[in-house]
C-alpha positions as CSV (number, residue, x, y, z in Angstrom):
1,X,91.3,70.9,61.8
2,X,91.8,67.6,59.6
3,X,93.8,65.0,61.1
4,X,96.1,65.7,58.5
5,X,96.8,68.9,59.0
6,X,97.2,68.2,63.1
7,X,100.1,65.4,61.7
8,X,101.7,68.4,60.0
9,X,101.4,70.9,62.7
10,X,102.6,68.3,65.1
11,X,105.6,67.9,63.0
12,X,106.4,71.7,61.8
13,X,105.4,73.4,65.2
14,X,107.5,70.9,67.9
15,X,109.6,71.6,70.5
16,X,112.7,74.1,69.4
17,X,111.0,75.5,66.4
18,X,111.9,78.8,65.1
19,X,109.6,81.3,64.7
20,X,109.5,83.0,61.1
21,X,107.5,85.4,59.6
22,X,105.6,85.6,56.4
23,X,105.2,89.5,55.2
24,X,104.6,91.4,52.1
25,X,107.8,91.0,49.4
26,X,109.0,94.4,47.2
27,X,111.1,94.3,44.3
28,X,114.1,94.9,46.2
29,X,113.5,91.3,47.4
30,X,113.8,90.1,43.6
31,X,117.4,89.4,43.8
32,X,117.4,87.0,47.2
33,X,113.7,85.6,45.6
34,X,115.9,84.1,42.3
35,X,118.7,82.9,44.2
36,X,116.3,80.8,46.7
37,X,114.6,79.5,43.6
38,X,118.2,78.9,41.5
39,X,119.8,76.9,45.2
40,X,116.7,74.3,45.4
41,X,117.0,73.8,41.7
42,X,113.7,75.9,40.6
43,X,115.1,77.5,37.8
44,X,111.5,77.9,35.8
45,X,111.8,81.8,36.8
46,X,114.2,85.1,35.3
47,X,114.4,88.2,37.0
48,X,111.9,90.2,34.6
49,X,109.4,87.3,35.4
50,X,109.2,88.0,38.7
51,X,109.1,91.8,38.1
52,X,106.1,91.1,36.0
53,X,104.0,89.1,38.7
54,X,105.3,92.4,40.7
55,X,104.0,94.5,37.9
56,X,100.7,92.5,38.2
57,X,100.1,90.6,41.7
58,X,102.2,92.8,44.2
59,X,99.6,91.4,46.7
60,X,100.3,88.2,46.3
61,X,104.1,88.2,46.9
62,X,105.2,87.4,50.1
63,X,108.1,86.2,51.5
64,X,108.8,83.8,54.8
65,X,111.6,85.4,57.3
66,X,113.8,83.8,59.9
67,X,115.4,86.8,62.3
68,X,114.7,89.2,59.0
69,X,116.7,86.7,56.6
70,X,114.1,86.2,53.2
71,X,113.9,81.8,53.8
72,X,111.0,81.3,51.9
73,X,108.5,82.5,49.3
74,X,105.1,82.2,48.7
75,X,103.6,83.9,45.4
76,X,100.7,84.0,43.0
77,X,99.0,86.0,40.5
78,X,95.7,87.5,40.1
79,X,93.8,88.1,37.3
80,X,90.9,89.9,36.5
81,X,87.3,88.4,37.8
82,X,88.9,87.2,40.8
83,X,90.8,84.0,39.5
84,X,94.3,83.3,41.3
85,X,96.9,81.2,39.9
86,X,99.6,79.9,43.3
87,X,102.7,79.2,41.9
88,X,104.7,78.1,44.6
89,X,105.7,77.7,48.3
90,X,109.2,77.2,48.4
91,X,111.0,76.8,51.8
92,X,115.3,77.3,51.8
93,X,115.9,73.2,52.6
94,X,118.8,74.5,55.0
95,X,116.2,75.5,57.5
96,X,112.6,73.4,56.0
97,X,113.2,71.2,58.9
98,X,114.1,73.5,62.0
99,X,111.3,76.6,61.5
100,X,107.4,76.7,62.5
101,X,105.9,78.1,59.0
102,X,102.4,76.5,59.6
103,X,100.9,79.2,61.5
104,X,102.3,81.6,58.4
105,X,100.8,79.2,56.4
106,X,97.7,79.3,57.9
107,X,97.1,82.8,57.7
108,X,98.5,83.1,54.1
109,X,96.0,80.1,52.7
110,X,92.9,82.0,54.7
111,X,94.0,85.6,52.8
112,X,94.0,83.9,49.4
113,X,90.8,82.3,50.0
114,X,89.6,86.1,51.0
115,X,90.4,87.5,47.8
116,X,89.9,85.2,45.5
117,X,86.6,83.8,43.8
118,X,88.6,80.3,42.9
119,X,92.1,79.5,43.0
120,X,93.5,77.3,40.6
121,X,97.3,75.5,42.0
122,X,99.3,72.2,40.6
123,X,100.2,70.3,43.2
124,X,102.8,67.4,43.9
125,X,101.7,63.7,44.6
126,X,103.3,64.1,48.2
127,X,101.1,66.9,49.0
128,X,97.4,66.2,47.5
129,X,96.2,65.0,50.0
130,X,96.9,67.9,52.6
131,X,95.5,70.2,49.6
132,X,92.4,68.2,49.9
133,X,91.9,67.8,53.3
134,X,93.7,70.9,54.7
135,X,92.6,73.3,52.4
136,X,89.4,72.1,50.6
137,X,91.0,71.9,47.6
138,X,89.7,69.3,44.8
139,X,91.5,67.8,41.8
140,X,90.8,68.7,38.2
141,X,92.9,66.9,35.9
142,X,96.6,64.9,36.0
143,X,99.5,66.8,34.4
144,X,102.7,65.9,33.0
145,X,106.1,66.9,31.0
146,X,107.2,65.7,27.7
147,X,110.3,66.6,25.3
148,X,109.6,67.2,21.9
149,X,112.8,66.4,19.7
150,X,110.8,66.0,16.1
151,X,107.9,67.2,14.5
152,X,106.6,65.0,11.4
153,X,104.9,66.3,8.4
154,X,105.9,70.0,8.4
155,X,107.5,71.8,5.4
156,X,106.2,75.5,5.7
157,X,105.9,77.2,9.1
158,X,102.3,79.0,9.9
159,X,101.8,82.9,11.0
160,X,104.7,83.8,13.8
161,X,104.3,86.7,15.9
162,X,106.3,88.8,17.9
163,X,107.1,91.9,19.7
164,X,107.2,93.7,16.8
165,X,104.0,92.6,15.7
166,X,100.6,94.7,15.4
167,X,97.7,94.9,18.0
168,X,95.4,94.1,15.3
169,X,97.6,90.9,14.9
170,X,97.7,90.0,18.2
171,X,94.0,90.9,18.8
172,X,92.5,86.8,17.8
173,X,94.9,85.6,20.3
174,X,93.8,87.7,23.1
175,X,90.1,86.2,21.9
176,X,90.8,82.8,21.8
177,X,92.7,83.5,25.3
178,X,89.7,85.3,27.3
179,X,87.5,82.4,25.8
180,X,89.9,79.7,27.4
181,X,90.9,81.5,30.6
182,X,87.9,83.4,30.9
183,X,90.2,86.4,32.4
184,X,92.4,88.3,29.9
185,X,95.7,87.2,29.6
186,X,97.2,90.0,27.4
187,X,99.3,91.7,29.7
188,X,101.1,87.8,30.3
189,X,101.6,87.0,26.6
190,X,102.9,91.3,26.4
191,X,105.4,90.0,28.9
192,X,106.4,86.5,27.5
193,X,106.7,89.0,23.8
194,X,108.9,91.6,25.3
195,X,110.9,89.2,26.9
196,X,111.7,87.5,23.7
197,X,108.7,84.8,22.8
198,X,107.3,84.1,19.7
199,X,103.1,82.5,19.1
200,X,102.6,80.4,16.1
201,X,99.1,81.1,15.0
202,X,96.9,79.4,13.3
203,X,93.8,81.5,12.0
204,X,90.1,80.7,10.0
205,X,88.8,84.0,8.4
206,X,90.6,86.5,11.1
207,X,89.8,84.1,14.3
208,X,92.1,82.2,15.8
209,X,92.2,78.5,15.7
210,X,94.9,77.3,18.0
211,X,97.9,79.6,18.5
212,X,101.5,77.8,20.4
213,X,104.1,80.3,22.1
214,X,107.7,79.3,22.7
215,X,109.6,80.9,24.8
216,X,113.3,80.4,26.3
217,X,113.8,80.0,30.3
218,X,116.7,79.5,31.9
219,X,116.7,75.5,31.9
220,X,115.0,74.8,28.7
221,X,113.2,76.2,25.6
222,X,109.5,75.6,26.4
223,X,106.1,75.2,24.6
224,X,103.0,76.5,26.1
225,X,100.4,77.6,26.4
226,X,99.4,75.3,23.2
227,X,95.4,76.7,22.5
228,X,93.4,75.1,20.0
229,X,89.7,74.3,19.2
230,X,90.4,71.0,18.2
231,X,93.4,68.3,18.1
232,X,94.4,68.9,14.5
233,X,94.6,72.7,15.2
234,X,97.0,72.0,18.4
235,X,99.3,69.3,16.5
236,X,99.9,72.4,13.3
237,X,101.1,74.9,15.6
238,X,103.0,72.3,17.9
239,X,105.0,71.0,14.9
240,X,104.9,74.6,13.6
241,X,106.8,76.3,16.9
242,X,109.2,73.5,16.8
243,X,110.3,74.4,12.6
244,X,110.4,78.2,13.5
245,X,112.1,77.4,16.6
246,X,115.0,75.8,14.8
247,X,113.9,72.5,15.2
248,X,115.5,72.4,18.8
249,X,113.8,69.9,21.5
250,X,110.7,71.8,23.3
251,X,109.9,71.3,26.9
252,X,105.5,70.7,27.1
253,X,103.7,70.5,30.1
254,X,100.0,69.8,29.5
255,X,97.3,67.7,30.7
256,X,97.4,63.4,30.7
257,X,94.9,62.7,28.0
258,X,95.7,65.8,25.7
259,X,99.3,65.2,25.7
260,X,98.5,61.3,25.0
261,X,96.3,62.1,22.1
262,X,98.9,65.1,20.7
263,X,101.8,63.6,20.8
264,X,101.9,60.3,19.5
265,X,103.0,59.3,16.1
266,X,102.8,63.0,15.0
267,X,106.3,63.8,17.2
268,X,109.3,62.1,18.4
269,X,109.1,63.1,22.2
270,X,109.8,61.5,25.6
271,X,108.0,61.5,28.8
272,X,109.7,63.4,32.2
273,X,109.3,62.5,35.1
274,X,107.7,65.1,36.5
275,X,103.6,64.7,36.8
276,X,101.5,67.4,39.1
277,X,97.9,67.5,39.8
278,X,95.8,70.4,39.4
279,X,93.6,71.4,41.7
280,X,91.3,74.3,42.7
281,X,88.5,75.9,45.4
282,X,86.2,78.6,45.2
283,X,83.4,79.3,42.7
284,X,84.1,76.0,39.6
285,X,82.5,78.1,36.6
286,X,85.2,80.3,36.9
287,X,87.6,77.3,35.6
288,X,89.3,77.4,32.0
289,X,88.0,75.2,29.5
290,X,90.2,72.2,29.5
291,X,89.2,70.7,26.2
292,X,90.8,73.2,24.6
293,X,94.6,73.7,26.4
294,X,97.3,71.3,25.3
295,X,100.0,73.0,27.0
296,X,99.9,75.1,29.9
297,X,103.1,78.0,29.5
298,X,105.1,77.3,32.8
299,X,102.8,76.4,35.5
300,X,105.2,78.8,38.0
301,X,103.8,82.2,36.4
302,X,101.0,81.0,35.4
């Protein structure tokens, strides 16, 4: 064990601990899952998101208990290949500082690692290092939030899709997607769809170029993910989202030096506070092709 991860234990597993438990979640947990989230101010998720990872990743939901009270959640999703996404650990702050969760933790991190090929996370500055050390983890790339109030230069709006819109139609974003991902993310962008999203598209001869969806959570309206083969292709359906979207600000969460090459002097925008890193272990040609995602849709479901 690291000498970081001793500091933790040392501090999580003292004298007067409470024990809790970290089991398998159900749907009928979904309602005491959003509140937790809603309380500490995470308020990236809606109720039919979390039926969706449900839906897709019922093996990765688990929840933390204290004397059979839901405290805690840990989820992520798994995609085809073997690629897992971890959204988040979230501990209720009432009780972070009273309850051993480190042995739960333990265990949780080692099942992950059994069922996954590589595991891709974001991670906050205060915790890299324990993601590193702890866990074997290694850092990819810096990301960061902007607000998008103004698009320059746009008159007509490209290609929008929707739910109503055809398989055929929808068929060179799946491509571009699987090409990106390398793991099909057409059941996700079914979901983000039905749920009331719409993807700008921007195609060459039936393929797709870049493609942007926007989508409303309960905090913000957000961009993401942003695709594109090259910068000009990601800048037209940025500024193309934000004209069909009613010209509304739009929440983008992408990586450093994409975001400082998309956004300046093509869009009014300001920078959030808010930076991650991401981060990842396991098998490294199994990660998505950076060069080509200017906005990730929100990290948390992901």
């Amino acid at each position: 064990m690291s000498q970081l991860l001793a500091n933790l234990a040392g501090r999580v597993m003292g004298v007067g601990k409470l024990p809790t438990q970290l089991q398998l979640a159900t749907r009928r947990d979904i309602p005491e899952m959003l509140a937790l989230y809603y309380r500490e101010g995470w308020v990236d998720w809606t109720h039919d998101d979390l039926s969706f990872l449900f839906d897709t990743s019922a093996q990765c939901m688990f929840k933390l208990t204290l004397d059979g009270k839901l405290v805690g959640v840990s989820l992520a999703t798994m995609t085809d290949g073997g690629i897992l996404y971890g959204h988040s650990n979230l501990i209720d702050s009432s009780v972070r500082d009273k309850i051993n969760y480190f042995d739960e933790a333990l265990k949780y991190s080692d099942y992950l690692n059994q069922i996954a090929r590589v595991q891709i996370l974001y991670a906050s500055r205060r915790v890299i290092r324990l993601y590193q050390s702890g866990a074997g983890f290694k850092p990819l790339v810096n990301y960061r939030r902007a607000v998008i109030r103004t698009a320059h230069d746009i008159d007509e709006p490209l290609q929008s899709l929707d739910a109503s819109s055809s398989a055929e139609a929808w068929q060179p974003v799946f491509d571009l997607a699987q090409s990106v991902y390398h793991a099909s993310r057409e059941p996700l962008f079914r979901h983000f769809a039905a749920t009331g999203a719409s993807c700008t598209v921007l195609q060459d001869d039936g393929v797709a170029r870049a493609f942007a969806f926007v989508r409303q959570i309960p905090k913000a309206t957000v961009i993401g993910p942003v695709l594109a083969a090259d910068i000009d292709g990601a800048r037209a359906v940025v500024a193309s989202a934000w004209l069909t979207a009613g010209r509304q600000p739009l929440v983008i969460e992408g990586a450093d030096n994409q975001l400082e090459t998309l956004l300046p002097g093509y869009f009014d925008f300001e920078w959030e506070e808010n930076q991650m890193m991401k981060m990842y272990r396991g098998d490294a040609s199994l990660l998505e092709d950076e060069t080509r995602i200017f906005g990730v849709f929100s990290r948390y479901i992901s």
